[in-house]
Structure formats: structure tokens, C-alpha cells
N, C-alpha and C positions, 0 to 999 in steps of 0.2 A: 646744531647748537645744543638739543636735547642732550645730544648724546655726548657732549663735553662736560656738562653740567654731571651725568650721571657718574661717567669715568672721575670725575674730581671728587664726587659725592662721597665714591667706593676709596678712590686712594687716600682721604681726608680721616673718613670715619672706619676703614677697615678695622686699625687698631686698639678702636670700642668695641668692636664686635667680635671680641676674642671668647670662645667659652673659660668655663672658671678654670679647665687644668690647664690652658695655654694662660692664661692672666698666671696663673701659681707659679708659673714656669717663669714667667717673663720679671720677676719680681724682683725688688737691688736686693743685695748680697751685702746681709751684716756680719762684721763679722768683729771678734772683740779682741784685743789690743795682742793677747798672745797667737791667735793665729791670724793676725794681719803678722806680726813679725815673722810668722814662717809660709805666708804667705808666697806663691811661685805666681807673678803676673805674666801674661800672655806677652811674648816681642814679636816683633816681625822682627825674621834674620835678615840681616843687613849681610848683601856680599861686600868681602873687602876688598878695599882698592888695590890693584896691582901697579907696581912703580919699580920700574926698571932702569938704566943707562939708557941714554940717551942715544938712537943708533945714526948711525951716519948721516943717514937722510935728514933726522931732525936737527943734528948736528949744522946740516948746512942753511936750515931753511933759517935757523937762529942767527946764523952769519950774516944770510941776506937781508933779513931784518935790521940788524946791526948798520950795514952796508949800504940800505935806504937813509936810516936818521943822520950817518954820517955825512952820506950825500947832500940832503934836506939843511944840516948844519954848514957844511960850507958852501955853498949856495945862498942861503937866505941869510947867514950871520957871522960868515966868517972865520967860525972855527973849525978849526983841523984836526984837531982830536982831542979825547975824551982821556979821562983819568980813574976812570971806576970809583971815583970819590965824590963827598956831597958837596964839590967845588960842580959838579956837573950839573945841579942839580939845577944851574941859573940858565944854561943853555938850554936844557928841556923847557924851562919855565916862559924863555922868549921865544919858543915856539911857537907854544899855546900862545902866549899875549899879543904876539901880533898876526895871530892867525894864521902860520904859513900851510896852515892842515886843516883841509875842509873837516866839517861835522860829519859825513859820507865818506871821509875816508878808512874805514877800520883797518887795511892793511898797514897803513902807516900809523894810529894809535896804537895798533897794538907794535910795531916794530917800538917806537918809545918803552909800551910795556917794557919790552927786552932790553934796553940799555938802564931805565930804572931796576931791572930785575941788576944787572951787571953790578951795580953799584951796591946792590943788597948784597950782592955772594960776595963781594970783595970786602966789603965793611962788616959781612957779622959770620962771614966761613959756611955760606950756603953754598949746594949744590943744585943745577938744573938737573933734572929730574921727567919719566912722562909718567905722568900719573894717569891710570883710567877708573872709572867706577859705572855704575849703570846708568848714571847722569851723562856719560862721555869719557874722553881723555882729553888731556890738554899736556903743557909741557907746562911745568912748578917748580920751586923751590923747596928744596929738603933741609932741615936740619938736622944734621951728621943724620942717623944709620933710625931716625923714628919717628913716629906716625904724623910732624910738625910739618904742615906747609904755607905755602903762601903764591901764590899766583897773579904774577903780576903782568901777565903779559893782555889779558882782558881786564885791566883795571880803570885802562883809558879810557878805552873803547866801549866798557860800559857808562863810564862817568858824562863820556859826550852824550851818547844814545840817553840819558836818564834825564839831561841839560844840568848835572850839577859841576859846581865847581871843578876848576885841576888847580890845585896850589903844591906843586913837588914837594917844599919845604915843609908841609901840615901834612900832605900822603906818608911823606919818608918817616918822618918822627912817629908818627900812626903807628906804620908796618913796625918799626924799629921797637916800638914797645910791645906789640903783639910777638916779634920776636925774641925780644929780652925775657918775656913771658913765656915763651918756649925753653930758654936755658934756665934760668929761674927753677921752671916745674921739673927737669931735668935734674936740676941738682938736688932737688930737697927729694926723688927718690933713690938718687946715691947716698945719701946721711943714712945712718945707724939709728 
């Protein structure tokens, strides 16, 4: 017990017990209005994400995904296929409301990810996309040819795991301004 007391003594008050050239040393940095503006602040480099085509493999896993909800839809509702439009967006939404997708299922929330994602590329001209960074990879959506994404294939899958809402109609409109917001910022650095 002594010896917990001592050790927290030492890590507590070590930085009182600085002599005066470590104190001078340790001291905030003034500095006045002309050399703050040429001032050079310290970054951590960030590696950039690499985003390639999509190569076969993931080509197909995106299929089978597909190929689950479509399953899952005429099965439990009836419908036989989808239109990549936000007339779809009422069949994803009778999923979720009458439960036919446990809370434990992430391979099926996220196969929806992918048919909401289908509907984004066909309504605003995205492309899938795999994006990696040092957080992971995942497969995303690109806006044409720059650094805009959007990932929707873990959107559900987080929302269940989190207990918050899924309202397709309040997600799409979301994304859809986040990506409006994407051509928007696009354009006004093509202006003169």
C-alpha cells in the first residue's frame, strides 16, 4: 500500500519538481500576431487513402449481398425487384419495421447497406469504390474522380449495434445533402 501511495506521490508531483532550466524550458510559447501568421504548426502526416476498382472478388461479394436482400424481399414482402430509385426506399423500410432482420445480423444490414448504397449511385452518378486507410478498407462510394465519399454499406449495421433509429426516407435525404454538398464544393472550385 506504501508503495502505491509513493509511486502516485512521484507521478503527481514529479512536474513540481522540475529544476529552474527544465521549468524555462517547459514554458507556453508567446508569440505576437506577425509571427503567429508565419508561424509553421507541428501535423502528424496523415497517410492517404488508397481507392482503387473494384476487383472481381469484391465485385461478387456486392452481388451476393444484393442477392440476400432480394431474397429476404420476396420472401418476407413480396417484392421481386428493385428499381435503384427512392420508390425502393419503402421496401428496405418494411424490413426494418417488421423485423424480418434480427439485431445480430450484420451480414444482412449491411447487404441493405448495399442496395441503399445502389440507389445513391443511380440517383446522384456515384461510383463503388474500395477505399483503404490505416483505420481499414471497406467498399464506398466515390464522387466522379475526388477525394468525396460516402459509405453506406456499414450504416445499418452500425445504427442497429448503436439502438438508433433506421428511417430510409430521413438516412437518404441526409446522405443526399451530404452529397449535394459534395458537387456544390466541386463546383465553386471550377468558377474563375
Amino acid at each position: 500500500m506504501l508503495e502505491r501511495i509513493i509511486v502516485s506521490f512521484f507521478i503527481l508531483c514529479l512536474p513540481c519538481l522540475l529544476t529552474a532550466d527544465q521549468s524555462a524550458e517547459a514554458e507556453v510559447l508567446t508569440l505576437s500576431p506577425e509571427e503567429l501568421a508565419n508561424y509553421t504548426f507541428e501535423t502528424e502526416q496523415e497517410d492517404p487513402a488508397v481507392v482503387t476498382a473494384l476487383n472481381v472478388g469484391q465485385q461478387y461479394i456486392l452481388s451476393s449481398q444484393r442477392q440476400l436482400v432480394m431474397d429476404l424481399l420476396a420472401r418476407r414482402v413480396g417484392i421481386l425487384s428493385l428499381s435503384q430509385s427512392e420508390t425502393d426506399l419503402k421496401a428496405l423500410q418494411s424490413l426494418v419495421d417488421q423485423k424480418f432482420i434480427a439485431k445480430s445480423d450484420i451480414r444482412s444490414w449491411q447487404a441493405i447497406g448495399v442496395i441503399f448504397g445502389d440507389i445513391l449511385v443511380k440517383q446522384h452518378r456515384l461510383k463503388w469504390v474500395f477505399y483503404e486507410d490505416e483505420d481499414g478498407s471497406s467498399k464506398a462510394l466515390q464522387w466522379k474522380e475526388t477525394a468525396n465519399f460516402v459509405f453506406p454499406i456499414t450504416l445499418f449495421s452500425r445504427r442497429v449495434q448503436f439502438k438508433q433509429d433506421i428511417v430510409m426516407k430521413d438516412l437518404y435525404k441526409e446522405l443526399s445533402g451530404v452529397i449535394d454538398g459534395f458537387k456544390a464544393y466541386e463546383q465553386r472550385l471550377r468558377l474563375p
